[in-house]
Predicted model as a PDB file, atoms N, CA, C, CB and O in Angstrom, pLDDT in the B-factor column:
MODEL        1                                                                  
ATOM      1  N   UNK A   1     176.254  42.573  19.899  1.00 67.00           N  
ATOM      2  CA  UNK A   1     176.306  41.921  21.186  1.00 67.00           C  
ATOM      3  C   UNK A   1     177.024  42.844  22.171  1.00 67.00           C  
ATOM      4  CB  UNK A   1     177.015  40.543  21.083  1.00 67.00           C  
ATOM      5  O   UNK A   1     178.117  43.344  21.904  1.00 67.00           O  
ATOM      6  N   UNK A   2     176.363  43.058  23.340  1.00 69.00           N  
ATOM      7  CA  UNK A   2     176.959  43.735  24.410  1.00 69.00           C  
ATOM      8  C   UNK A   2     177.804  42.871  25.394  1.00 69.00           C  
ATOM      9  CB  UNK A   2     175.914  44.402  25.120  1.00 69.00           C  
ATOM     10  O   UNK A   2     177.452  41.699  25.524  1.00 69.00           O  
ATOM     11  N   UNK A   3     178.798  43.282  26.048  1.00 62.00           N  
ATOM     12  CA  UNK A   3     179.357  42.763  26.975  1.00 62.00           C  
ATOM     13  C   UNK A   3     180.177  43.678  27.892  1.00 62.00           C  
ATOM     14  CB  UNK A   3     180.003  41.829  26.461  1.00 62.00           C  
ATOM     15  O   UNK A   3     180.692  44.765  27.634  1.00 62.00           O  
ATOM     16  N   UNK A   4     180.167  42.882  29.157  1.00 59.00           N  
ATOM     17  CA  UNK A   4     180.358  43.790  30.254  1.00 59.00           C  
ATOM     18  C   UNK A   4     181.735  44.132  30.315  1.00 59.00           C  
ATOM     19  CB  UNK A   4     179.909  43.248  31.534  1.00 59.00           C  
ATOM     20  O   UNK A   4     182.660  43.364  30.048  1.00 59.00           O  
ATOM     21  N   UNK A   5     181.861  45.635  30.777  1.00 60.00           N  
ATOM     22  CA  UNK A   5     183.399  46.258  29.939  1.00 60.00           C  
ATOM     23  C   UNK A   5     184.100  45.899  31.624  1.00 60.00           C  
ATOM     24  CB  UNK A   5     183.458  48.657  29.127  1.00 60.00           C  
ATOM     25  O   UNK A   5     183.627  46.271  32.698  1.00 60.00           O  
ATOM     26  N   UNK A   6     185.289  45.108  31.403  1.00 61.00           N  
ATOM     27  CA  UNK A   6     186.708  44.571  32.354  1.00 61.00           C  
ATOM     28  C   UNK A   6     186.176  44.956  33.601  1.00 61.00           C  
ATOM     29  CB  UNK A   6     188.405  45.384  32.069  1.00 61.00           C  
ATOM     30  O   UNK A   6     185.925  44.267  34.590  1.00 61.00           O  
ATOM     31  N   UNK A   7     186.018  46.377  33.363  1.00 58.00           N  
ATOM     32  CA  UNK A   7     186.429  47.196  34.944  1.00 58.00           C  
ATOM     33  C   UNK A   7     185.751  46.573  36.388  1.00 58.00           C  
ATOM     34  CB  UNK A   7     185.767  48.968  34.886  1.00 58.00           C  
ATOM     35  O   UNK A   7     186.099  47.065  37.462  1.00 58.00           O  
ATOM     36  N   UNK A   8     185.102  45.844  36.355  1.00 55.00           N  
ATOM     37  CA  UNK A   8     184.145  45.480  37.350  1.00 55.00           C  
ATOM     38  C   UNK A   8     182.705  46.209  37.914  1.00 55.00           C  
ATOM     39  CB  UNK A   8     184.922  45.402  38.322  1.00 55.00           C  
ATOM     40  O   UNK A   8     182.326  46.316  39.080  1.00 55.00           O  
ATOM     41  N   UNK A   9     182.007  46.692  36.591  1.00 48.00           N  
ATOM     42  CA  UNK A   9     180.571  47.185  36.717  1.00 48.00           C  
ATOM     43  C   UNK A   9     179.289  46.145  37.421  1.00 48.00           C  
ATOM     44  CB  UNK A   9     180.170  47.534  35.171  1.00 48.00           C  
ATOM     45  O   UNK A   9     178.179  46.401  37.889  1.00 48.00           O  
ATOM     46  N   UNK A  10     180.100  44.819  37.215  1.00 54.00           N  
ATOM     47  CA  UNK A  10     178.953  43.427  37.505  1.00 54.00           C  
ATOM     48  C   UNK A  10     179.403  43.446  39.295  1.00 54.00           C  
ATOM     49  CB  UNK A  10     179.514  41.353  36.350  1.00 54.00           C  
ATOM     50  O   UNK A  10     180.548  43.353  39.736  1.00 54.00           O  
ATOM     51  N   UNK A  11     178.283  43.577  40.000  1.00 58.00           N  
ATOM     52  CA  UNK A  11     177.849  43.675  41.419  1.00 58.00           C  
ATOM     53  C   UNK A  11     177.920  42.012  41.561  1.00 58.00           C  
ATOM     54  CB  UNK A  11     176.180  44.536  41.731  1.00 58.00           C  
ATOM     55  O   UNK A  11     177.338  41.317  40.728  1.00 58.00           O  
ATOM     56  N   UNK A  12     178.792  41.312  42.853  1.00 69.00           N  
ATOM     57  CA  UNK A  12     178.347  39.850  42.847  1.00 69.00           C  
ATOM     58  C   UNK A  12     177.713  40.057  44.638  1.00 69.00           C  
ATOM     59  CB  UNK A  12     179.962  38.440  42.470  1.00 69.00           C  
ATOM     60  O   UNK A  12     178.054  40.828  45.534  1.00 69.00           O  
ATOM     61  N   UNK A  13     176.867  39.170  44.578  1.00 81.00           N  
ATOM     62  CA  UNK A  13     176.355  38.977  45.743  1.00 81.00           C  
ATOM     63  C   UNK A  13     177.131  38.134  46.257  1.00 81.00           C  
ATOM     64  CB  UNK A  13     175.131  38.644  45.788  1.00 81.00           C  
ATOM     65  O   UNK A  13     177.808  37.507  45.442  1.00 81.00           O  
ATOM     66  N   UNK A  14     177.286  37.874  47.414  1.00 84.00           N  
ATOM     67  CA  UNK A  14     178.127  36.760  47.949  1.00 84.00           C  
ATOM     68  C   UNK A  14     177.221  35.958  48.258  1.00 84.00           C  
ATOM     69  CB  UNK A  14     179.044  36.995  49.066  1.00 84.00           C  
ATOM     70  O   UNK A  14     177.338  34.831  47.778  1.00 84.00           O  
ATOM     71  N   UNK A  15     175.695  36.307  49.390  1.00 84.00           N  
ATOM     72  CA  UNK A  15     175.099  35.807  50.148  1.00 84.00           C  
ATOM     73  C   UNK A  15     174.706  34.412  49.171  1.00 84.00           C  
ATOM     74  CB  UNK A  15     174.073  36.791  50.737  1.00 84.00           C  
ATOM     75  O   UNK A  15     174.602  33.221  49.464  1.00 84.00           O  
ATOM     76  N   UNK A  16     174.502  35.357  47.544  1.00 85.00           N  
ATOM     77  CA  UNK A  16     173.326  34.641  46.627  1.00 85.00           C  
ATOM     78  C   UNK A  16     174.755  33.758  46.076  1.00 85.00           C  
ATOM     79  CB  UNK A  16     172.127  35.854  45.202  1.00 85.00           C  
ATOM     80  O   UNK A  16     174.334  32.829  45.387  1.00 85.00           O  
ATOM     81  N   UNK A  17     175.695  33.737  46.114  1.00 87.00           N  
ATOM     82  CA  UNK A  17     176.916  32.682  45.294  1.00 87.00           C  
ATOM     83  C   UNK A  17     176.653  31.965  46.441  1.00 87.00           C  
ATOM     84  CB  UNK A  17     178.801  33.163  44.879  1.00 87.00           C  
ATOM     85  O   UNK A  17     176.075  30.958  46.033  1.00 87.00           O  
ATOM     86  N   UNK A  18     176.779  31.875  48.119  1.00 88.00           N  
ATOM     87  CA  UNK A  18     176.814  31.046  48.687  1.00 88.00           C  
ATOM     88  C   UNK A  18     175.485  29.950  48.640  1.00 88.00           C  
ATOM     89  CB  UNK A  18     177.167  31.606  49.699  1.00 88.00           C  
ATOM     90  O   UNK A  18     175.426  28.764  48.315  1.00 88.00           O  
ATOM     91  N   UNK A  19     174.448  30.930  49.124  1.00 89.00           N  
ATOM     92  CA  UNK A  19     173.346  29.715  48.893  1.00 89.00           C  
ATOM     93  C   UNK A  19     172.977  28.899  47.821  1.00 89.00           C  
ATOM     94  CB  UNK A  19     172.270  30.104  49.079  1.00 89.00           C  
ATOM     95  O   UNK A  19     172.332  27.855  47.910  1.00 89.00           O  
ATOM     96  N   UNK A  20     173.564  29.598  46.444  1.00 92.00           N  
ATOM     97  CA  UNK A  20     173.927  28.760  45.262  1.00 92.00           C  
ATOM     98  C   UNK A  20     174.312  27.186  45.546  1.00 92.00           C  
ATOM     99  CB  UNK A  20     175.149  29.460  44.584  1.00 92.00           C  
ATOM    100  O   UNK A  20     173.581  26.202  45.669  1.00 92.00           O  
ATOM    101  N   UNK A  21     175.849  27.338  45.608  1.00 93.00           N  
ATOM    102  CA  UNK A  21     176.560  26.045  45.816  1.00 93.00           C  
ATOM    103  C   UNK A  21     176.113  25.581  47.187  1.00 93.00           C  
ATOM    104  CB  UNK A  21     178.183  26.185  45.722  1.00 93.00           C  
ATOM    105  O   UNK A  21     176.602  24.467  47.377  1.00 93.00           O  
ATOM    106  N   UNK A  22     175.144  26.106  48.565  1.00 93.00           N  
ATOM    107  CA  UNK A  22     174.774  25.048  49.399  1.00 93.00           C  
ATOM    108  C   UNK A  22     173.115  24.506  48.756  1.00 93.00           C  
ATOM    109  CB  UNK A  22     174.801  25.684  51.126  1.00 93.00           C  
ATOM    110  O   UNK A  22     172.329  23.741  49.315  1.00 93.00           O  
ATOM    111  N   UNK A  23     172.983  25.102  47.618  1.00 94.00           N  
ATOM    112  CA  UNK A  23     171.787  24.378  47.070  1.00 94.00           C  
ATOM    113  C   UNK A  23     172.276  23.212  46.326  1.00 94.00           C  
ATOM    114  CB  UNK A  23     170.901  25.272  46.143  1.00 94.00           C  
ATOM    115  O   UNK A  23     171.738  22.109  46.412  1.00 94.00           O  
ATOM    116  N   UNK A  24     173.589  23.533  45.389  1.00 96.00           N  
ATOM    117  CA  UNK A  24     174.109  22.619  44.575  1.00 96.00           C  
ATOM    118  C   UNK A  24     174.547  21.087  45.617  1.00 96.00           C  
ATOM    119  CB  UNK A  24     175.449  23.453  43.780  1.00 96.00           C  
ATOM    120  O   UNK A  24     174.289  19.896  45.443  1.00 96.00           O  
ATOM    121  N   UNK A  25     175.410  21.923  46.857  1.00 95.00           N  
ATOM    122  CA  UNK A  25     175.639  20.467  47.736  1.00 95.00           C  
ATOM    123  C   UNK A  25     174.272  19.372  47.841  1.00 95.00           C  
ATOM    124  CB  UNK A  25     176.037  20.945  49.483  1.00 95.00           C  
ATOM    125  O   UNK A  25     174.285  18.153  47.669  1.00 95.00           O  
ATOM    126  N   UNK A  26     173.091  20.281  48.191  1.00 95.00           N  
ATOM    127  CA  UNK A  26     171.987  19.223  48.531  1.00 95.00           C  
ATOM    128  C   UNK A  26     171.522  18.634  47.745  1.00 95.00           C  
ATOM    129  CB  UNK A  26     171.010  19.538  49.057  1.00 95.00           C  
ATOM    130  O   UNK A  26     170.988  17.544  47.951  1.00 95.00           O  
ATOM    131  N   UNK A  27     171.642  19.488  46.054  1.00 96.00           N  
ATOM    132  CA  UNK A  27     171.111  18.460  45.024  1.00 96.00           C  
ATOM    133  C   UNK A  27     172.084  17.198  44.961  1.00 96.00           C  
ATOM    134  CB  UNK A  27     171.004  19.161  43.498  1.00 96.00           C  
ATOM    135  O   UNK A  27     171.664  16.043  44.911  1.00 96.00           O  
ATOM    136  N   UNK A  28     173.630  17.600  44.972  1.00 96.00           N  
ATOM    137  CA  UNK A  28     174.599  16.022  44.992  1.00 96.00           C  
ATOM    138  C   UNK A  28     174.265  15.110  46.003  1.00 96.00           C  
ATOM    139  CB  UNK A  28     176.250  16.193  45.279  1.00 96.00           C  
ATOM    140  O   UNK A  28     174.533  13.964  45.642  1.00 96.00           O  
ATOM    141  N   UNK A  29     173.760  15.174  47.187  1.00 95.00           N  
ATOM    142  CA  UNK A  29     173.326  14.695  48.094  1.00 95.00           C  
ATOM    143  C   UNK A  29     172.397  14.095  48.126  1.00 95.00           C  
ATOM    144  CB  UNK A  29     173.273  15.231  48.701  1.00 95.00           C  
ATOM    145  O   UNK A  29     172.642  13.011  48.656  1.00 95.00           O  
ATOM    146  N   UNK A  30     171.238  14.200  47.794  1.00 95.00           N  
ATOM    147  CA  UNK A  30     170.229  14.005  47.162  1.00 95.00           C  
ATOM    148  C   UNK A  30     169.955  13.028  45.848  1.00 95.00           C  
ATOM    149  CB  UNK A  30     170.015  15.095  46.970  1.00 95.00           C  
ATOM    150  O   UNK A  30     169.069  12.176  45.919  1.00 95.00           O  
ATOM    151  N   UNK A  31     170.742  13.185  44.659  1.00 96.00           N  
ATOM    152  CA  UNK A  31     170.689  12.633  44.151  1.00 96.00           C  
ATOM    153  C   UNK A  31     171.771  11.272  44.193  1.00 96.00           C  
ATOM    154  CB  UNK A  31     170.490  13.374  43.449  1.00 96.00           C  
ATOM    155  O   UNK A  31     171.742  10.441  43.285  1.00 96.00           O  
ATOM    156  N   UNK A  32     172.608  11.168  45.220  1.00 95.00           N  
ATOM    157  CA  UNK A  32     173.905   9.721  45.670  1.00 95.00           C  
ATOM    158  C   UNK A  32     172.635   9.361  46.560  1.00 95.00           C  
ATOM    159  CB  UNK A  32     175.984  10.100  46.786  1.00 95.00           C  
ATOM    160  O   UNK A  32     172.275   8.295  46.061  1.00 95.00           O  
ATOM    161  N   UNK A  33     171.646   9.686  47.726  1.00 94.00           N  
ATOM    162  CA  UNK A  33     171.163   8.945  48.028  1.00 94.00           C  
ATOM    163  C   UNK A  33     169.870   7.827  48.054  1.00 94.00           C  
ATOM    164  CB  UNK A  33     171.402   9.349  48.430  1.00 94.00           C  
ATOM    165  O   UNK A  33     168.793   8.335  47.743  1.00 94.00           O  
ATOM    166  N   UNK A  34     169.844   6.662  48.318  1.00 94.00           N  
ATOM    167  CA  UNK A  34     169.002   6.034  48.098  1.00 94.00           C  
ATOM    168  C   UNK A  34     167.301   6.151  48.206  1.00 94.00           C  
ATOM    169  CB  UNK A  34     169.469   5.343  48.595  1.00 94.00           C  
ATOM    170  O   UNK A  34     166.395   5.732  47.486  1.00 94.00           O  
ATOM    171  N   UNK A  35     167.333   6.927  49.465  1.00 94.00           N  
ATOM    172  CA  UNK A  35     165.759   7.452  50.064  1.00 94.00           C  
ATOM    173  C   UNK A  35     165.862   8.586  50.053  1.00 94.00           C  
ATOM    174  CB  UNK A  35     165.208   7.110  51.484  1.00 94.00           C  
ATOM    175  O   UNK A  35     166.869   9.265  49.850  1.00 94.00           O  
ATOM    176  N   UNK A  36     164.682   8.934  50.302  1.00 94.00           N  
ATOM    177  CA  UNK A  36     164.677  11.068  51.141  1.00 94.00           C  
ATOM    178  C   UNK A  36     165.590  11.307  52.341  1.00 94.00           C  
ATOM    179  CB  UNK A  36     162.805  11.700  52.104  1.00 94.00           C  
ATOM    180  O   UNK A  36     165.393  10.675  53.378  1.00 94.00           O  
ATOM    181  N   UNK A  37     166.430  12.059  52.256  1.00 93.00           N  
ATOM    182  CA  UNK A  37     167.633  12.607  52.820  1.00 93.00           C  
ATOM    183  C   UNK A  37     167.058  12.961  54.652  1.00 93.00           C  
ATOM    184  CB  UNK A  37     168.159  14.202  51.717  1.00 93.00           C  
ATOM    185  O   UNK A  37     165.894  13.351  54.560  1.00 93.00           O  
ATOM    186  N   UNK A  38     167.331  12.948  55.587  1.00 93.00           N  
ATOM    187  CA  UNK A  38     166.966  13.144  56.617  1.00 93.00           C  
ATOM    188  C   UNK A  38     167.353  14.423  56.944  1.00 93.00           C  
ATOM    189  CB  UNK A  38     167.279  12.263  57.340  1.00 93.00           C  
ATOM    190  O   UNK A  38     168.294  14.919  56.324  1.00 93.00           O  
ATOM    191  N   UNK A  39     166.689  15.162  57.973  1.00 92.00           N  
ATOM    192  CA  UNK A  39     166.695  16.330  58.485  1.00 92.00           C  
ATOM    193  C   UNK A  39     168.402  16.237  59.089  1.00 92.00           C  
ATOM    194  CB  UNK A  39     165.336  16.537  59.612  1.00 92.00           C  
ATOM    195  O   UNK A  39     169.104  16.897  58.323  1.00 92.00           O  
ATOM    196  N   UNK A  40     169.051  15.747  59.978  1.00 92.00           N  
ATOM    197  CA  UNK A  40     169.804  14.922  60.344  1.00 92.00           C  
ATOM    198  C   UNK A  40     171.242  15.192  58.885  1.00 92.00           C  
ATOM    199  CB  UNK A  40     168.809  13.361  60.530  1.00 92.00           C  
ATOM    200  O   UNK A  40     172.215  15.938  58.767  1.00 92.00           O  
ATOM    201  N   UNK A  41     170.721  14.305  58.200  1.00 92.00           N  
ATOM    202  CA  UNK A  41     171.768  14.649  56.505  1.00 92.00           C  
ATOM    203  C   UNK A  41     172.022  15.680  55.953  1.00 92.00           C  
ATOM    204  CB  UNK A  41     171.317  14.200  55.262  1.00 92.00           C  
ATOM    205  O   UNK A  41     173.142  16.057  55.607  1.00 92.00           O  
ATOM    206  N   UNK A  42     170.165  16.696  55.706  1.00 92.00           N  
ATOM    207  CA  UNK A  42     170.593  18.117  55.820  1.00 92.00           C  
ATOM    208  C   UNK A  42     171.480  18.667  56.047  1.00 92.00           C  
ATOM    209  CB  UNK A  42     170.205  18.625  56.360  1.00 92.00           C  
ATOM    210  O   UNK A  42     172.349  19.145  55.318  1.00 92.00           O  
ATOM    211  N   UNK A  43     171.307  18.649  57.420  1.00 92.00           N  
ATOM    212  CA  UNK A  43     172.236  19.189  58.508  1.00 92.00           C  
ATOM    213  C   UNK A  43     173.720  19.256  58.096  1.00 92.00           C  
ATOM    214  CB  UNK A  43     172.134  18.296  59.780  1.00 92.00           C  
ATOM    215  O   UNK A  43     174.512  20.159  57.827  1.00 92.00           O  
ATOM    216  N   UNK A  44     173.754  17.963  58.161  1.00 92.00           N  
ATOM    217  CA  UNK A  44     175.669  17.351  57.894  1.00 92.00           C  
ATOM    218  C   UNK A  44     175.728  18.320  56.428  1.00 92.00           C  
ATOM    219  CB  UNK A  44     176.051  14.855  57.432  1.00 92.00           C  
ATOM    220  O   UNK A  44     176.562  19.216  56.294  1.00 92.00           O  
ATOM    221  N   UNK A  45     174.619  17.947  55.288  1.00 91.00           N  
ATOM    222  CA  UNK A  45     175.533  18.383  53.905  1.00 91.00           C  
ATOM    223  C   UNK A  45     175.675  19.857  54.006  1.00 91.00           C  
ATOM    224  CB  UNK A  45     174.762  18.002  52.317  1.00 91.00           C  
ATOM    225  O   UNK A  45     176.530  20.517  53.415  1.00 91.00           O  
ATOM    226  N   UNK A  46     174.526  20.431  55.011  1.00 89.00           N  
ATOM    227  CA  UNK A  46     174.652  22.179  55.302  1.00 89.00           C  
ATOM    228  C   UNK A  46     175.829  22.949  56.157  1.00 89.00           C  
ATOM    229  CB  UNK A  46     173.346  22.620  56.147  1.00 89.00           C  
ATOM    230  O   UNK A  46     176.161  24.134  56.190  1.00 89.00           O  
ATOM    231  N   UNK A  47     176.316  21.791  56.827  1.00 88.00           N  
ATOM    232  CA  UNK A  47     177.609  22.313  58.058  1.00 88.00           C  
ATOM    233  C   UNK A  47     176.403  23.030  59.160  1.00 88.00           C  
ATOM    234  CB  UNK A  47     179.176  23.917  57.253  1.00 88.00           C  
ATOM    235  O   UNK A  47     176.700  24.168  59.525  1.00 88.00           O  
ATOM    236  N   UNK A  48     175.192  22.510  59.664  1.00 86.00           N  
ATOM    237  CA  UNK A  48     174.743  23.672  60.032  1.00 86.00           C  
ATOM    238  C   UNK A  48     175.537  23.342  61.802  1.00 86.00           C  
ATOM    239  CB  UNK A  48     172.789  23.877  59.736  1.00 86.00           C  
ATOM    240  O   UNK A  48     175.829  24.226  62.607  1.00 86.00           O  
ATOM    241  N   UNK A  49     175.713  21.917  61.989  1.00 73.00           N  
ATOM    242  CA  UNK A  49     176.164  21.916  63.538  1.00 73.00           C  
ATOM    243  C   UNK A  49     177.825  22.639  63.648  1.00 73.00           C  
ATOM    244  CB  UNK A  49     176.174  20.053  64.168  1.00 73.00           C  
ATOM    245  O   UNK A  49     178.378  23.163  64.614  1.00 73.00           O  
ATOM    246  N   UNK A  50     178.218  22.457  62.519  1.00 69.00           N  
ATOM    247  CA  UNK A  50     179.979  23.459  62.698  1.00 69.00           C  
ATOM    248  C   UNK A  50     179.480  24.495  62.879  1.00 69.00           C  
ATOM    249  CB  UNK A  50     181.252  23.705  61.346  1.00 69.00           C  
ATOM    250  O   UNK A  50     180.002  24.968  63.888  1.00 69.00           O  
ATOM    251  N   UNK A  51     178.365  25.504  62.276  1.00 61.00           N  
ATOM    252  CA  UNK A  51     177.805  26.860  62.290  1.00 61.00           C  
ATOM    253  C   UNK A  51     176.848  27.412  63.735  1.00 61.00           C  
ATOM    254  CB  UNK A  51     176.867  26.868  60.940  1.00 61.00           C  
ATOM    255  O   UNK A  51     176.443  28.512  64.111  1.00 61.00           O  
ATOM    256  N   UNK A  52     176.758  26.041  64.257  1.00 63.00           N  
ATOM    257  CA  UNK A  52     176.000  25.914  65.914  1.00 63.00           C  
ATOM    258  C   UNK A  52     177.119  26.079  66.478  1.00 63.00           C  
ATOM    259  CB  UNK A  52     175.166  24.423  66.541  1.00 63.00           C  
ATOM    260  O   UNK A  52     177.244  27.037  67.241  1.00 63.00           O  
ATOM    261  N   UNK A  53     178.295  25.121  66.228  1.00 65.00           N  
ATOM    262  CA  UNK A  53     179.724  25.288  66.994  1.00 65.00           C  
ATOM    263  C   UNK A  53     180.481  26.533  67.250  1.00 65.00           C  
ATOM    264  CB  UNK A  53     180.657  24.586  66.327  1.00 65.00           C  
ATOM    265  O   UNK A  53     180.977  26.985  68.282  1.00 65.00           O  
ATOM    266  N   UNK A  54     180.434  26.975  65.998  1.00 67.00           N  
ATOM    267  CA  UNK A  54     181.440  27.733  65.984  1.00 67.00           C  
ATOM    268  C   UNK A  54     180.615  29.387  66.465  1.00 67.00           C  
ATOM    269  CB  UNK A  54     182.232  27.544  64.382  1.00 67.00           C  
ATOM    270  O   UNK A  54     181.346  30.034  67.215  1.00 67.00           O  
ATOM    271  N   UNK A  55     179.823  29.796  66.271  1.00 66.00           N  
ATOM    272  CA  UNK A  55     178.656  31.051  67.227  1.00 66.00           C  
ATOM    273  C   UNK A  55     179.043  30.549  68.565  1.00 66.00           C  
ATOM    274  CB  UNK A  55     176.526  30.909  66.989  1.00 66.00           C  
ATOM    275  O   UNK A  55     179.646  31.417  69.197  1.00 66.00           O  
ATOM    276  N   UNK A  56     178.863  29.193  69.344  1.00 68.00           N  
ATOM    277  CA  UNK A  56     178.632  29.143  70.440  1.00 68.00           C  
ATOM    278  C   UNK A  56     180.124  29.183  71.502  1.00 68.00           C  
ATOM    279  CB  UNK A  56     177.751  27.999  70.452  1.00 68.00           C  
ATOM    280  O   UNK A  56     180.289  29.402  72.702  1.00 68.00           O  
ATOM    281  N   UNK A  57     181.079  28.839  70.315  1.00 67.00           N  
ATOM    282  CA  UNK A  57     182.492  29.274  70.714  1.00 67.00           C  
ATOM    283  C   UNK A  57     183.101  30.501  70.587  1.00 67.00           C  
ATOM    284  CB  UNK A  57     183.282  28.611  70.154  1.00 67.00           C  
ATOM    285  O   UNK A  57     184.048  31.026  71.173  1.00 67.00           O  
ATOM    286  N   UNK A  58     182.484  30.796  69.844  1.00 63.00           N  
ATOM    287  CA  UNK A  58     182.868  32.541  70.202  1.00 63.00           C  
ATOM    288  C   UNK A  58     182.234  33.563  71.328  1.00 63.00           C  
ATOM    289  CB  UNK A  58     182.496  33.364  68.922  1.00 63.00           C  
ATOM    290  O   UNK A  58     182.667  34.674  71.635  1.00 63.00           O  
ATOM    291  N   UNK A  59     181.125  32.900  71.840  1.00 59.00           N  
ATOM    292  CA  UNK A  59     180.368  33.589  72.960  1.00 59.00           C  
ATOM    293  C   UNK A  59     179.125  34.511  72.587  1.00 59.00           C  
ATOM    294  CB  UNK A  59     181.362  34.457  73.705  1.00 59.00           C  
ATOM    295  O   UNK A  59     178.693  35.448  73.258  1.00 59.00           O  
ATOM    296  N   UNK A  60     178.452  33.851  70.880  1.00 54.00           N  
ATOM    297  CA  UNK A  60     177.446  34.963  70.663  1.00 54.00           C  
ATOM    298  C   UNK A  60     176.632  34.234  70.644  1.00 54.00           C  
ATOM    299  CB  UNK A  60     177.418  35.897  69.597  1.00 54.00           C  
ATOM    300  O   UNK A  60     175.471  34.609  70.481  1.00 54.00           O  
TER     301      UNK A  60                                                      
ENDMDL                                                                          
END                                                                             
């Protein structure tokens, strides 16, 4: 059996850990709610209006 030696040879993506756990949020989301989740719910479980906020407060 091989295994990866301490030093830090394993490359992590960040982009791909993040969209990970905002996939994992929508499956918890998804599965607590009763119907199909609204565009609207998306939204909220994605943070995408804090991510509208916060670009548009910085001036970009």
């Amino acid at each position: 059996m091989r295994v990866a030696p301490v030093g830090g040879t394993a490359v992590q993506d960040h982009v791909a850990l993040a969209e990970i756990e905002l996939c994992g949020e929508l499956i918890i989301a998804a599965s607590a709610a009763d119907d199909r989740l609204s565009l609207e719910s998306i939204d909220e479980v994605l943070k995408v209006a804090e991510e509208r906020m916060d670009t548009t407060d910085s001036g970009t």
